[in-house]
N, C-alpha and C positions, 0 to 999 in steps of 0.2 A: 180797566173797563169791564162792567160788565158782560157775560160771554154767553151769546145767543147760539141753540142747540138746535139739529137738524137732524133728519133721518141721514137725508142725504146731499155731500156739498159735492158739486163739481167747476173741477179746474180748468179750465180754457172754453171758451163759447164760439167754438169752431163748429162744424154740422155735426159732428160727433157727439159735443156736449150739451148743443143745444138739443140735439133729439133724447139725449140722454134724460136731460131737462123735462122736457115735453113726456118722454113716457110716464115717467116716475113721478109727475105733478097729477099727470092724470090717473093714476092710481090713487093719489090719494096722501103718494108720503111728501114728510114736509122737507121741501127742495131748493138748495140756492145753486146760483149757477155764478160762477166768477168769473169775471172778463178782465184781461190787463189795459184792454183801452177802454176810454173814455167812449165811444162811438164804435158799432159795426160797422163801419164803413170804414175806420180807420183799420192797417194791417190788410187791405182787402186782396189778398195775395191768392187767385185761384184761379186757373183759367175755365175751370167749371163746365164742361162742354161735358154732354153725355146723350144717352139714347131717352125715351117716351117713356123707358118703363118707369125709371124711378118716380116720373109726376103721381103714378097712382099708386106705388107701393109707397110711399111716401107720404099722398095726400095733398100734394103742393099747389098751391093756388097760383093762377094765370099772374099774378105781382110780382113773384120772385125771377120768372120768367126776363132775360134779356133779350131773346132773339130764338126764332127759328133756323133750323136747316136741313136740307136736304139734301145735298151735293156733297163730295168729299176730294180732295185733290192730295196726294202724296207727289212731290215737289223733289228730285234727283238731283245731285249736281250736273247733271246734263240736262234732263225732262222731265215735266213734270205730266203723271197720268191722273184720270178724271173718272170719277164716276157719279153716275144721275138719277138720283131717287125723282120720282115721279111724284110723291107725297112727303109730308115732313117726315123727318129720320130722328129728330132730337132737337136739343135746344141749348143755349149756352146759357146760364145762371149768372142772376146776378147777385154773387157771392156776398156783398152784404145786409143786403135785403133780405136774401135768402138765412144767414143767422137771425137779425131783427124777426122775421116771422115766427121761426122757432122759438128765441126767447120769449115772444110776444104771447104765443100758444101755451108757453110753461106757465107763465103769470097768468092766464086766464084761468086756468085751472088751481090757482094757489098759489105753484110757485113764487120764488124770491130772485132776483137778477141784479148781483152788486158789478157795476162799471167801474175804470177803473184805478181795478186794484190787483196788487200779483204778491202770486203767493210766495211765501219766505220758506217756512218747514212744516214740519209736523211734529208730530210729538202723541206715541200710540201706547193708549193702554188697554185694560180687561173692557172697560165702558165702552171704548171707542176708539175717536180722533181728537185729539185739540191741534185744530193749524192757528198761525200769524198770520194776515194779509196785511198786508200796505196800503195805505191811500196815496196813489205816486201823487197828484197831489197837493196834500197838507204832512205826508211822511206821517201821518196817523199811523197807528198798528190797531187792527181790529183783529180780537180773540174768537174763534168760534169752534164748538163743538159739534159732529156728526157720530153716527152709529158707522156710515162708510163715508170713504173719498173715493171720486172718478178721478182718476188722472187722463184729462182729454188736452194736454199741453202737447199734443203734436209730436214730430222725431226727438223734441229736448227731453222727454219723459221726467221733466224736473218733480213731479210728485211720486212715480213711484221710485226713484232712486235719490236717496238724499247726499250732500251736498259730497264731493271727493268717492261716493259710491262706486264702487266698478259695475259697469252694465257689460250688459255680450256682446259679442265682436258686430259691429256695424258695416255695411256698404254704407256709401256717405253718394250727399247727388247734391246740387244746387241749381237755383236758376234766377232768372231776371223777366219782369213783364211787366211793358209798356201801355198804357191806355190810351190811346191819341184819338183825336175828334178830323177826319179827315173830310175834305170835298164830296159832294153829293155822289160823281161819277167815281169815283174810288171805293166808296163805300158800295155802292151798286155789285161793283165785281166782285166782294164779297159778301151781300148780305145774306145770304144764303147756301152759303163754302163756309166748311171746315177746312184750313190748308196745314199740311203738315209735311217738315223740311226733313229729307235723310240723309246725308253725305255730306262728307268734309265740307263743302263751300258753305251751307247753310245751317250746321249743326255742327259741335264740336262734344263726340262723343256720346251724343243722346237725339234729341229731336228738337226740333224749333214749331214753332205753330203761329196762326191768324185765326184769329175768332170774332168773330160778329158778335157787337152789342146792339144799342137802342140806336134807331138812326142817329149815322154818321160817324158810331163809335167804334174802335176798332181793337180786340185787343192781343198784342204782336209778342211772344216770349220765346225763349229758348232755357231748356234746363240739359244740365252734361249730367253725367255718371264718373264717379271718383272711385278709383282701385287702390287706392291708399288713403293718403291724410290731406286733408285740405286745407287749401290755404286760401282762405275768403274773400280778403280783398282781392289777390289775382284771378279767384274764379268769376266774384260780381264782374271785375272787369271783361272778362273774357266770354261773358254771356250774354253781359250789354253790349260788345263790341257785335256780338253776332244780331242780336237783337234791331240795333240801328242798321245793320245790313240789310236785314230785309226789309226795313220801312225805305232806306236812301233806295236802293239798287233793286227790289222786287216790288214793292207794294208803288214805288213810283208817285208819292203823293204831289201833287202842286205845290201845296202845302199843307200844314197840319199843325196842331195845338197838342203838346203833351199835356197830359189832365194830369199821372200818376205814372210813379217810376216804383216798382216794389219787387222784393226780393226773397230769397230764404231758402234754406237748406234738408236734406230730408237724409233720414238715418234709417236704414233698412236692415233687418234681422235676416238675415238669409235661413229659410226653410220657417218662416214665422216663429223661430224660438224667442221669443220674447217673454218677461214675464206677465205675467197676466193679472194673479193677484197675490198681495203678501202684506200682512199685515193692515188687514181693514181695510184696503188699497183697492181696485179694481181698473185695468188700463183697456181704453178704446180707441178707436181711429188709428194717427197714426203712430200713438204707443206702442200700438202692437202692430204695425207694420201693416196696416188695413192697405195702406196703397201700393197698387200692383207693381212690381218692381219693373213693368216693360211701360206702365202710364196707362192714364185712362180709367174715368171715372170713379176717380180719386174718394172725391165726395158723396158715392153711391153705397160703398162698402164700408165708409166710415159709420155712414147712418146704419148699415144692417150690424155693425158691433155692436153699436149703444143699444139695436132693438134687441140683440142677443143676453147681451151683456144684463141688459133691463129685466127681463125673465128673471136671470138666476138670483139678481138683487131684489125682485120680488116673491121668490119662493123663499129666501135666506130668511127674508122679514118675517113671511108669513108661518116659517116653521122653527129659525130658529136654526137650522142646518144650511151648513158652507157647503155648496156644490159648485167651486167656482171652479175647480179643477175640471171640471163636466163643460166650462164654459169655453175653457182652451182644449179642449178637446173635440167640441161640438164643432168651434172655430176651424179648427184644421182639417178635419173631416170633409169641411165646405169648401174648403180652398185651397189646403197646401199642394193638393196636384197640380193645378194650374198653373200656384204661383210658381212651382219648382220648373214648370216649362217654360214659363216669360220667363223665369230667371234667364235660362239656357236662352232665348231668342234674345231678349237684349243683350246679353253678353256678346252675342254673335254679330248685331246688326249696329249693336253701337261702338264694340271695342276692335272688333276682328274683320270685319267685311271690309274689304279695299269699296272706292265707287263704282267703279265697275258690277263688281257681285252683286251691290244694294240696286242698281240699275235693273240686272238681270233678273232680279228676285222681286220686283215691282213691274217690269212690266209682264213678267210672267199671270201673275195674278192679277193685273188689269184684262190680262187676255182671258182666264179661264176663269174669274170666280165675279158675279154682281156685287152691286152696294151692300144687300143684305148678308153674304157669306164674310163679305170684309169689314161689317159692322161688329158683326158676331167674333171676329179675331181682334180687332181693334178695340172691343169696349169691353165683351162680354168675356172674351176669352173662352169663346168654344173654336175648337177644333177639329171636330168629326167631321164635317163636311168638307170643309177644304182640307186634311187630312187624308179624306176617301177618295175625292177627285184626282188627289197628286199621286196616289197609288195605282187608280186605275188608268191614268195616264203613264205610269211608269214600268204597267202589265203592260199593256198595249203597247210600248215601244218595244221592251222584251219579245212579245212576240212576233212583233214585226220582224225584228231582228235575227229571230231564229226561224223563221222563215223564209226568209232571205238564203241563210244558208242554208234551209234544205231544199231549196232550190238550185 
């Protein structure tokens, strides 16, 4: 076949690649974006819940939009505590609409968007790239060349390591998410809760959640954390089993319609050492381990890679000089302190804390910190305020205490 030439191709059309997509079309360079399915909607694995901000750093239009929220429930093996925003807090995404729009935005601007097709290898010289894609299909093999490749294929990082590759040591996680259409009064008691499971009964090793869609929709997952090597079929099993737990025994439905059963796995670089770029290559989302290793707007950080990412692939063009080293650096500057503190908190709350502790340690912060202090820990990952408060709760007991005995 003859082999169609591009500045720039990118691999997976997850919000990573599609923003990738979107930047670099509107710039001007000429852009294909690769999807292994036939359909955005198909693969539509994301529980997508996040805060307000990303709608304007973003740009997002009220369509991609599934659902508001306002409310937040952390859910114990014993209690579950509540907290009450007064106004909207965030929104839950409706994960394939949300690609569709991005692709749709890259094409408006020039871009190219081949469905699908998945990619085979590469093959890097002085010019470039030549990859293989597939047409799953007709088993076509279509030939194309780029100046660069995104690898936006998620934790499998299949484009920047080729096939039998060694990559760096991983954390491995998986999960399972149901999409069910339940009863109008069931849906009521969530449509405007965020609920999210912590302790052995409701969680096994990580967190479980309920997210509000479009009326009536509900959507109910649990993902673990792996300290070793995974074994997949017992994990899918072991997160769906938890998964139907909370639809039979907590959410309580009359009854209810499964729409979608969907799945998959996540491979985390501990301290972001990922690579970044090598060889013409450039990795976004969660190639490089964009999502927080404690959870929580997963797809917000994925987009600020690709916006990152996008700069350095538009100075490269424009001058001619690699600064991608500047890009994993800029990267980590942004993020690796925080990430290296979730690390430490989920380690703690998902592998180590008896129920008990996970009890004490929620409703503590139901007692002393609002929705906004536990927004900012939950999505954003700041820490300084509820940091400051636990401190100056823990002077004030001190002195209590020493005044006690000099009394």
């Amino acid at each position: 076949m003859q082999e169609k030439k591009y500045d720039v191709v990118i691999i997976g059309g997850g919000p990573a690649g599609g923003q990738a997509a979107r930047n670099l079309s509107k710039r001007g360079y000429k852009t294909l974006l690769v999807e292994r399915y036939k359909s955005f909607n198909d693969n539509n694995f994301s529980s997508a819940g996040m805060t307000l901000e990303p709608l304007k750093e973003f740009d997002l239009p009220e369509a991609v939009i599934g659902s508001y929220w306002k409310d937040i429930t952390l859910q114990c093996t014993e209690k579950g505590y509540d907290w009450f925003g007064k106004t909207k807090k965030g929104v839950v995404l409706d994960f394939g609409k949300l690609r569709q729009f991005l692709a749709d935005k890259a094409i408006s601007d020039g871009g190219e968007v081949l469905l699908g097709h998945r990619y085979l290898e590469k093959r890097v010289s002085d010019s470039g790239v030549a990859i293989d894609l597939l047409d799953v299909e007709t088993s076509e093999i279509k030939k194309i060349e780029s100046r660069l490749l995104i690898d936006a294929t998620g934790p499998l990082r299949k484009v920047m390591y080729d096939a039998k590759e060694e990559q760096p040591k991983m954390n491995l996680g998986s999960g399972t998410e149901y999409l069910i259409e339940v009863d109008q009064q069931t849906y009521d008691t969530y449509k405007e809760r965020l609920v999210f499971f912590l302790g052995h009964k409701w969680a096994l090793k990580g967190y479980s959640w309920i997210f509000p869609m479009e009326n009536r929709i509900l959507k109910v997952g649990s993902g673990r954390t792996h300290l070793k090597s995974i074994d997949q079929e017992n994990t899918d099993k072991s997160t769906k089993k938890i998964t139907e737990k909370i639809i039979n025994e907590y959410i309580q439905p009359e009854n209810y319609t499964l729409i979608d059963v969907h799945g998959g796995i996540l491979r985390y670089c501990e301290g972001l050492n990922d690579t970044y770029y090598k060889n013409n290559v450039i990795a976004i989302g969660d190639a490089i381990s964009a999502i927080n290793p404690r959870g929580g707007e997963g797809i917000r950080y994925a987009m600020q890679s690709a916006n990152l990412a996008s700069e350095y692939i538009d100075s490269y063009f424009k001058t001619g000089k690699e600064k991608f080293k500047e890009y994993e650096k800029k990267w980590k500057r942004k993020k690796l302190l925080k990430w290296r503190l979730s690390e430490v908190s989920a380690r703690r709350m998902y592998s180590r804390y008896s129920d008990a502790q996970i009890e004490n340690r929620v409703q503590f912060f139901q007692q002393n910190f609002s929705i906004d202090v536990l927004i900012d820990s939950l999505f954003n990952f700041k820490y300084n305020k509820m940091l400051s408060r636990i401190f100056s709760f823990l002077w004030l007991k001190l002195k209590y205490k020493f005044k006690k005995k000099d009394f």
